[in-house]
C-alpha positions in Angstrom: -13.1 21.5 148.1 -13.9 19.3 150.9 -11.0 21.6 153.3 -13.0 24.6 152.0 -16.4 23.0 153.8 -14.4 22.4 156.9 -13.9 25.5 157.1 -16.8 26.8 156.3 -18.4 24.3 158.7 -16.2 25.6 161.6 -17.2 29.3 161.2 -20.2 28.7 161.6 -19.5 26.5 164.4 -17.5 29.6 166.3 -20.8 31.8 165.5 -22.9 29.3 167.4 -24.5 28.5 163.9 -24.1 24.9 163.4 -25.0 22.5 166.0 -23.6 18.5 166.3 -25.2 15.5 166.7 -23.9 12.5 167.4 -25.1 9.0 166.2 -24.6 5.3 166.3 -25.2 4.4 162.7 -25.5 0.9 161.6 -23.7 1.2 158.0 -22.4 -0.8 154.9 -18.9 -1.2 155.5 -19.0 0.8 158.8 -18.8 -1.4 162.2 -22.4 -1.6 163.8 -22.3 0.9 166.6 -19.5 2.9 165.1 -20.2 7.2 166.1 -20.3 9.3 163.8 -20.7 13.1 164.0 -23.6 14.8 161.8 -23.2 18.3 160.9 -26.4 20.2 160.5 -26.1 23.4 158.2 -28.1 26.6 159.8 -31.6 26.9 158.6 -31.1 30.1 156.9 -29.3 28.7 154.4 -31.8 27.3 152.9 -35.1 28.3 153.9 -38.5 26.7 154.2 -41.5 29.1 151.9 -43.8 31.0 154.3 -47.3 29.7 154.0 -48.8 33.3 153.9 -52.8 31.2 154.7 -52.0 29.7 158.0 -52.8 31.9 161.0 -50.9 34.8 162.4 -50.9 36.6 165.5 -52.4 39.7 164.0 -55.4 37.6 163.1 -58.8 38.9 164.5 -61.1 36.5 165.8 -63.7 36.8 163.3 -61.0 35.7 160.6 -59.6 33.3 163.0 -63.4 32.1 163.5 -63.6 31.6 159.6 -61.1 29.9 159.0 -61.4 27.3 161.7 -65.0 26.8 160.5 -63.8 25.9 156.5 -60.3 24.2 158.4 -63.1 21.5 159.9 -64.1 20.6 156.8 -61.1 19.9 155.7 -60.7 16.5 157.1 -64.0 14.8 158.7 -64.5 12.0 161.1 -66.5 9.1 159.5 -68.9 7.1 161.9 -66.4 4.2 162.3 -64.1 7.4 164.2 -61.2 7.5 160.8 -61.0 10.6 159.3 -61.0 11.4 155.4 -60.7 14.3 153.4 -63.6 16.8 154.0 -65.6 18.8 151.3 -63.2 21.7 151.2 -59.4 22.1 150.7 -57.1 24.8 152.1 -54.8 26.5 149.2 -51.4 27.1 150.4 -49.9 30.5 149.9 -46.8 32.0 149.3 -45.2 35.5 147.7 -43.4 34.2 144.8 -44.2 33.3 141.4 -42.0 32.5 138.5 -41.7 35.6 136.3 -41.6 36.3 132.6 -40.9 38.6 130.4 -42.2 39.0 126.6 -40.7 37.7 123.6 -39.7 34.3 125.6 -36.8 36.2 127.7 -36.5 35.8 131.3 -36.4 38.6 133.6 -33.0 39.7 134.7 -32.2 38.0 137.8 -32.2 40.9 140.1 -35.9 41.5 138.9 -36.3 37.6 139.5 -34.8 37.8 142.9 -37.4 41.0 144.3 -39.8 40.0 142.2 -43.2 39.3 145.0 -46.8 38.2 144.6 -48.9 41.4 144.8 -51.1 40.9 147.5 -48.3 39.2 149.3 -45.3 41.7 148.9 -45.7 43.3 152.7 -44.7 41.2 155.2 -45.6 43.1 158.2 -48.8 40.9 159.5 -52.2 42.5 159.6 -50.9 45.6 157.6 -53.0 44.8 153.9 -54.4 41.5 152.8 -54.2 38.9 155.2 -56.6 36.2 153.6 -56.9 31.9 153.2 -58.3 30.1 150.2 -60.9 27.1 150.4 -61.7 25.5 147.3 -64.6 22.9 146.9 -64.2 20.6 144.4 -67.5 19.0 143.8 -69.3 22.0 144.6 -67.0 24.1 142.2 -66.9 26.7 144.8 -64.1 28.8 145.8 -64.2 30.8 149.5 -62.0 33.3 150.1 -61.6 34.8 154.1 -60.3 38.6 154.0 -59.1 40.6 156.6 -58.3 44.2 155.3 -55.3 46.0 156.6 -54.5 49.5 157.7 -53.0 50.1 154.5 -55.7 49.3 152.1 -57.6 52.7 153.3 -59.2 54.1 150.4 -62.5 56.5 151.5 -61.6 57.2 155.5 -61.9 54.3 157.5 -63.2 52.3 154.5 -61.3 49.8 151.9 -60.2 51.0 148.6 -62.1 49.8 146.1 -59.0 49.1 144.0 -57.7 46.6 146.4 -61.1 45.4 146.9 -61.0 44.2 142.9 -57.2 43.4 143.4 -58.8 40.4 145.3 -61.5 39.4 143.5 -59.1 38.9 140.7 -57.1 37.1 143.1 -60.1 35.2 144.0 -61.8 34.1 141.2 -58.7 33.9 139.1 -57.3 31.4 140.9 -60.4 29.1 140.8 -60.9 29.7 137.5 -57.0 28.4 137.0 -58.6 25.1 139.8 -61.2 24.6 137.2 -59.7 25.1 133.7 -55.5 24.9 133.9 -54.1 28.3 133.4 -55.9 31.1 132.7 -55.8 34.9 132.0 -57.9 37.7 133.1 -60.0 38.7 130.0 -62.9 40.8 131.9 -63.5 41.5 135.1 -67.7 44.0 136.2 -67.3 44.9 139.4 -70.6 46.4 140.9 -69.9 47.9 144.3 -72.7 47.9 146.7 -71.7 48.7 150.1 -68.0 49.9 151.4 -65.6 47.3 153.4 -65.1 48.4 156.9 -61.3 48.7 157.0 -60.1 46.1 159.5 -63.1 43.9 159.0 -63.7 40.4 157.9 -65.4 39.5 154.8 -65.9 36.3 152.6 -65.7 36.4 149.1 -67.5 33.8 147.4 -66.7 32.2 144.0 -69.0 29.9 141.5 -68.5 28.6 139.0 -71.2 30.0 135.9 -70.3 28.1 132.7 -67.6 27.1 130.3 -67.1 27.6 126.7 -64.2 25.9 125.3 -61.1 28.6 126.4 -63.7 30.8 128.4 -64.8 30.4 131.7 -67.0 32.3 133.2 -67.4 33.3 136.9 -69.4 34.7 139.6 -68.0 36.2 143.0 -69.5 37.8 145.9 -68.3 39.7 148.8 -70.0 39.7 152.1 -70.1 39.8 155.6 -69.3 36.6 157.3 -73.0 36.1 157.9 -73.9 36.9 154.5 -76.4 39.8 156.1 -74.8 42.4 154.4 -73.6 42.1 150.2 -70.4 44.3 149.5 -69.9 43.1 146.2 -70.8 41.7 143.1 -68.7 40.4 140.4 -69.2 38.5 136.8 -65.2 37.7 135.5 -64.4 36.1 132.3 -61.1 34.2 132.2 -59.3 32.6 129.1 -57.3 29.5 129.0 -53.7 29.9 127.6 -51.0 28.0 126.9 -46.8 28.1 127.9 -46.5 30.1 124.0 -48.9 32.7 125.9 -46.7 33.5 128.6 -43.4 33.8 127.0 -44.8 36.1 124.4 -45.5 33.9 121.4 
């Protein structure tokens, strides 16, 4: 086994892949001062989850605007010149989620392997939804900053509405799962008001309305990032279930 990593090791080495480091490592057992040579695997071996919410390049700078504006208040400066956590959180995003099937079975795992979050399944930057979640917690509120891509188009030049609703599932569902554990989508009234500008920046904002023991109820609207114009309005109902839900029980 361990002649099998050598080689391994030097492959990799002859393919510029692995690089050495050498240190002087004070050890049990090992003389103080004794070198040692650290071999560090390549990074594509195992590699680190893309945080899909952190800034990209095809960011425009309304959306980069917004989301430095929530970012400040993610950690403020008290008078004394510490910081602390602000109001608002950022919510990490990434393209997988663990996948079942029904009756209890997992998928296959050449399903489990492809298998990709919907609004994060295209990983050309700027091309559908690019958008950050900031979730209040004493407020209850959750904001959402969407930039719509080329290939959301729907009427000409305008977002389809379909992908406009993909996201305020996305949206609310995932502050109703914040608020009450996990959660399903029971009902979802979309009343569209006004069409999304395709490549434009809106905010979709979601509160909290009430809960009623596995119900919870939720408001959303989409606007401009002024809040001058109204694109969208939204009451969702979302149900709290339990680990027997999801494998089929």
């Amino acid at each position: 086994m361990a002649r099998s990593v050598g080689r391994i090791c030097k492959s990799f080495q002859r393919l510029g892949l692995l690089s050495k480091q050498t240190q002087l490592v004070p050890f049990t057992r090992v003389p103080v001062g004794t070198v040692r040579t650290i071999v560090t695997l390549p990074s594509f071996l195992f590699p680190q989850p893309r945080d899909f919410s952190l800034p990209n390049p095809s960011w425009g700078s309304e959306m980069t605007r917004m989301y430095e504006h929530y970012e400040s208040q993610c950690e403020v400066e008290t008078e004394g010149g510490q910081k602390q956590k602000g109001p608002w959180r950022r919510l990490p995003s990434y393209n997988r989620l663990l996948k079942y099937a029904t009756g209890g079975v997992y998928l296959s795992k050449m399903i489990q392997s492809k298998a990709r979050l919907f609004t994060r399944n295209i990983r050309n930057p700027g091309a559908a939804f690019e958008y950050v979640l900031f979730m209040n917690k004493e407020e209850q509120k959750c904001v959402c900053i969407l930039q719509a891509g080329h290939l959301l188009e729907g009427p000409p030049g305008h977002v389809h509405g379909g992908a406009i609703a993909t996201m305020i599932d996305t949206v609310t569902g995932t502050h109703a799962t914040f608020l009450s554990g996990p959660v399903m989508t029971a009902n979802l009234n979309i009343n569209y008001r006004r069409p999304i500008p395709l490549g434009g920046t809106v905010l979709l904002e979601s509160s909290l309305e009430k809960k009623e023991g596995r119900k919870t109820f939720i408001t959303c609207r989409v606007t401009s990032t002024d809040g001058s114009k109204l694109h969208t309005e939204t009451s969702a109902l979302f149900l709290s279930i339990t680990a027997s839900h999801l494998l089929g029980g």
